[in-house]
N, C-alpha and C positions, 0 to 999 in steps of 0.2 A: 426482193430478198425475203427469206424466211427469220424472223424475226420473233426472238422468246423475251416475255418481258418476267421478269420476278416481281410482282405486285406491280399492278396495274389498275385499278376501282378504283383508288380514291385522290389524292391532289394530282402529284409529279406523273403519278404512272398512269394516270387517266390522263393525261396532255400527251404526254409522248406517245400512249395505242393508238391516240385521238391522229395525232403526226402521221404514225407510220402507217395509218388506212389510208390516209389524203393522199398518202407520195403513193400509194398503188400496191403498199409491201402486203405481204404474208404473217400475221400473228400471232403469237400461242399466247397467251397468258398462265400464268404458274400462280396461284394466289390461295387463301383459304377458302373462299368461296362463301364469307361472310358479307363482305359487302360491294354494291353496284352488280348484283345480281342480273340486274336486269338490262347493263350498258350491253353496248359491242356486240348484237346477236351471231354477228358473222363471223367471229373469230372463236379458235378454240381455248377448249378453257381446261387446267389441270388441276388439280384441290390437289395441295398437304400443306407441311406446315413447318418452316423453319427451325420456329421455336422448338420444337420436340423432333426435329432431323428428320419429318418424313418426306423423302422424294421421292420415294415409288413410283411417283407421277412423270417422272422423270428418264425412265428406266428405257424408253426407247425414244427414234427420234432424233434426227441432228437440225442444227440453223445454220444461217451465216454469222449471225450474230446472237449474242445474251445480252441485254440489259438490266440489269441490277440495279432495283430501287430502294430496295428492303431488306439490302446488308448492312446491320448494323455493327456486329458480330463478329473475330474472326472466325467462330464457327459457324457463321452462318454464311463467310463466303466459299471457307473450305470444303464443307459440304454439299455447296451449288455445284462447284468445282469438279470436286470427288467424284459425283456423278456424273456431270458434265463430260467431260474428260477432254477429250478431242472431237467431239461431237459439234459446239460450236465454233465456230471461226473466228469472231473477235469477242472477247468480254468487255464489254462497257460497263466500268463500276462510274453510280451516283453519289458520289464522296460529300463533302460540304468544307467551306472555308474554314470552320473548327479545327480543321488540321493545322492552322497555322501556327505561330508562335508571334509573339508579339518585340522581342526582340532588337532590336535596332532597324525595326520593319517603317520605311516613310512612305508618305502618300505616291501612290503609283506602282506601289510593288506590284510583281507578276508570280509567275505562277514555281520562280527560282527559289521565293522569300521561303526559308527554313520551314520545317515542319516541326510539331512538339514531337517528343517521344512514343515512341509506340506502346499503348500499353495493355501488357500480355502477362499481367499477374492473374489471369482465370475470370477477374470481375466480369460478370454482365450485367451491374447495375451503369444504367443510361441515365449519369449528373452532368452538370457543368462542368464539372472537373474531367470525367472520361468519357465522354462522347467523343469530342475531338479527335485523343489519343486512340481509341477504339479502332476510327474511323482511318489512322495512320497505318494502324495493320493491318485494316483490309484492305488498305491501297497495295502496300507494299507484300500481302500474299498473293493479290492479282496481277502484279508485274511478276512476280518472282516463277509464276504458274505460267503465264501465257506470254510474257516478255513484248515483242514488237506487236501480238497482237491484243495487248491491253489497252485500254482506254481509260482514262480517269477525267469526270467532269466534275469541279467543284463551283456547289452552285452557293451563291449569297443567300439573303432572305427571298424566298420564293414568293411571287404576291399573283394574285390573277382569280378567274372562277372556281368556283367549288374549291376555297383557300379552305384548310381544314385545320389549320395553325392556329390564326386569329390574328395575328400579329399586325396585319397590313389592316385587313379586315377590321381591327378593331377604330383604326383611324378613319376610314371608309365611314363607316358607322356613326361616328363621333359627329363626323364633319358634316356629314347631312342633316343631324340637329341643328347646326347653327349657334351660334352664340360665344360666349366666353369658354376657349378649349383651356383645359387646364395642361399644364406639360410640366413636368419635371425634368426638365435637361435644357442646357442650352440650342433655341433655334436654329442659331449656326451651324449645331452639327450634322456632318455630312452624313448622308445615308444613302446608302446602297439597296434596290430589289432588281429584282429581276422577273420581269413577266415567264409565267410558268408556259406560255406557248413558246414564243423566246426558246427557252430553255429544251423543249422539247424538240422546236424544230433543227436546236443545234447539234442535239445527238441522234437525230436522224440521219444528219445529213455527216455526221463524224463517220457513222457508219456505212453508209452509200461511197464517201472517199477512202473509207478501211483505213481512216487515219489516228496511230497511235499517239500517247503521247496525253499531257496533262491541260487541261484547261478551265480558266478562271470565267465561271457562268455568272456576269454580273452585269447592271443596268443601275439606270437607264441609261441612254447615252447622250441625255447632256448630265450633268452635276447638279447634285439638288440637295435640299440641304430638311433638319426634319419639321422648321418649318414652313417649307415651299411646301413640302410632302403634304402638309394637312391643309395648307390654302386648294391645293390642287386638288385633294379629297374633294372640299367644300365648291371649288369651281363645277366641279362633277355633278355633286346636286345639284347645284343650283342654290348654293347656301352661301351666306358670309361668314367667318368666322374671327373673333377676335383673342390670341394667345393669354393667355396668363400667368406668367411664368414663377413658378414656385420653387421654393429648396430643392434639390436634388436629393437631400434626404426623405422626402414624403416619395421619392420612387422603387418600385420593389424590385428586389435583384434583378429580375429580365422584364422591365417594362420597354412595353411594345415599342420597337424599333430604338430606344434609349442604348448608346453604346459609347464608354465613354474612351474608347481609346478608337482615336479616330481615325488613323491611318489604316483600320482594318475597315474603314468605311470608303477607302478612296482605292481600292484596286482595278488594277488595269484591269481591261477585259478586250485588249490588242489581238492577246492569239485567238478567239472563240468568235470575235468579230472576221479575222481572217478566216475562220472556218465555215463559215455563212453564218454567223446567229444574229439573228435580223436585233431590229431595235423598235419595240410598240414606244409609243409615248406613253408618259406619265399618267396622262389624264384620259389615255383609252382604258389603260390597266383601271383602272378607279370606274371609268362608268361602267365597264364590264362586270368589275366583283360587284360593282353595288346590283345592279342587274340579275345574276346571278346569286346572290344571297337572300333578296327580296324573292325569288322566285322559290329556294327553299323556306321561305317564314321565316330569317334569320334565326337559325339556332343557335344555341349555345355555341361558346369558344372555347374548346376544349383546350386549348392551351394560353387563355388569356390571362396579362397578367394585370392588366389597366385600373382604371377608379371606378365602380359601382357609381353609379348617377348622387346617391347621397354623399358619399364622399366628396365627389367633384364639386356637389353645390357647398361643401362645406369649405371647402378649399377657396373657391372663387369669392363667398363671402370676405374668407380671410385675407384673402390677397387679392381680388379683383376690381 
């Protein structure tokens, strides 16, 4: 199949090209041409730029499919679209659980549990508060465009190589120091990732069936809670580690994997398993990023939101 991916270099859309070379497909990539310059020699590659509406790149050319990594926007799906036109065959948008509402939502909800409002007051600042609803309207401009041929994948926290988040990563990290982990939340809570091959191989394979329709991209599959999560980090290395559990006030509004309503940690993931989305274990996801981040010289976490090592030692004092 001929296969256009909208942003593909860096985490989700470098797994999914990664996907759809192994199954044998056809890929274009659509990206600024900023970075992973040098991945994928074999596939084509088209420069513009969402943010500023350039598809020019765009302007010839049909697929069987689009997938959409890098809509944020509903102008940024409308636009893909606009151009698009009928040119591809099915649009696979990469949505996120953020859509959801929390609600009268209990453990095991699927992919029926209500959605927040869509919101289409012109913002494109990307907060906590409207990302989610953002992300409702490009769902619902990509049905309303291409109907039985839409796809919507919402994926959990995304965890695996070249993680460019931090979020998992940062517990990876932690865990292979060893020692007194500091945590701000209760251990018992559930947590949700999802291996980014996982994920990729499920919307390949959504696409190969041309099958329409929404699905909850979530792992692992057995239930693990966050702090199995970081024993299982630390099994990885080769490390022990011992929790130390502090106020849930010393944690900062999105500390890594801390989530305190929980049923938004326990979703089914029924229909996307029916779809083929295989299932890595825990503790493959964990030596792989660790593997793969030691090999880039662990850089920076551009979106972490964890303790600085002084901190933590100041903490573990206090309470360890």
């Amino acid at each position: 199949m001929r296969i256009l991916v909208l942003g593909g270099t860096a985490f989700v859309g470098r797994a999914i090209v990664t996907a759809a070379l192994a199954a044998g497909h056809d890929v274009t990539i659509f990206s600024r041409g900023r970075t992973g310059t040098g991945l994928f020699p074999e596939v084509s590659r088209l420069v513009g730029d969402r943010d500023t509406d350039d598809y020019a790149a765009l302007a010839g050319g049909s697929w069987d499919a689009v997938v959409d990594v890098t809509g944020y926007l509903p102008r940024h799906v409308g636009g893909a679209m606009d151009v698009l036109g009928d040119r591809v065959g099915r649009y696979l948008f990469v949505s996120s659980h953020a859509v959801y509402g929390s609600d009268g939502v209990r453990p095991g909800n699927d992919e029926s549990t209500p959605r927040r409002p869509a919101e289409r007051s012109g913002t494109e600042e990307l907060t906590n508060d409207t990302y989610g609803p953002l992300k409702v309207a490009c769902e619902d401009d990509v049905v309303a465009r291409y109907g039985e041929r839409a796809t919507i994948v919402r994926p959990g926290k995304v965890a695996g190589p070249y993680d460019n988040q931090g979020t998992f990563t940062y517990w990876v990290r932690r865990a292979a120091r060893g020692g007194p982990v500091v945590l701000p939340a209760d251990p018992d809570q559930p947590v949700q990732v999802i291996d980014v091959r996982d994920l990729a191989t499920l919307v390949v394979r959504l696409i190969e069936a041309d099958r329409p329709g929404a699905f909850n991209a979530v792992g692992p599959d057995e239930p693990t809670t966050l702090g199995g999560l970081i024993h299982t980090c630390a099994a990885a290395a080769g490390t022990e580690v011992r929790i130390v559990r502090v106020p849930d006030e010393h944690a900062t509004r999105m500390f890594p994997l801390v989530r305190p309503f929980w049923p938004g940690q326990q979703r089914s993931f029924a229909a996307a398993r029916a779809a083929g989305m295989p299932a890595t274990p825990l503790i493959t996801t964990a030596i792989d990023t660790r593997t793969a981040d030691r090999e880039l010289g662990e850089p920076p976490l551009s979106w972490n939101d964890g303790f600085d090592p002084a901190t933590e030692a100041a903490l573990i004092e206090r309470y360890g």
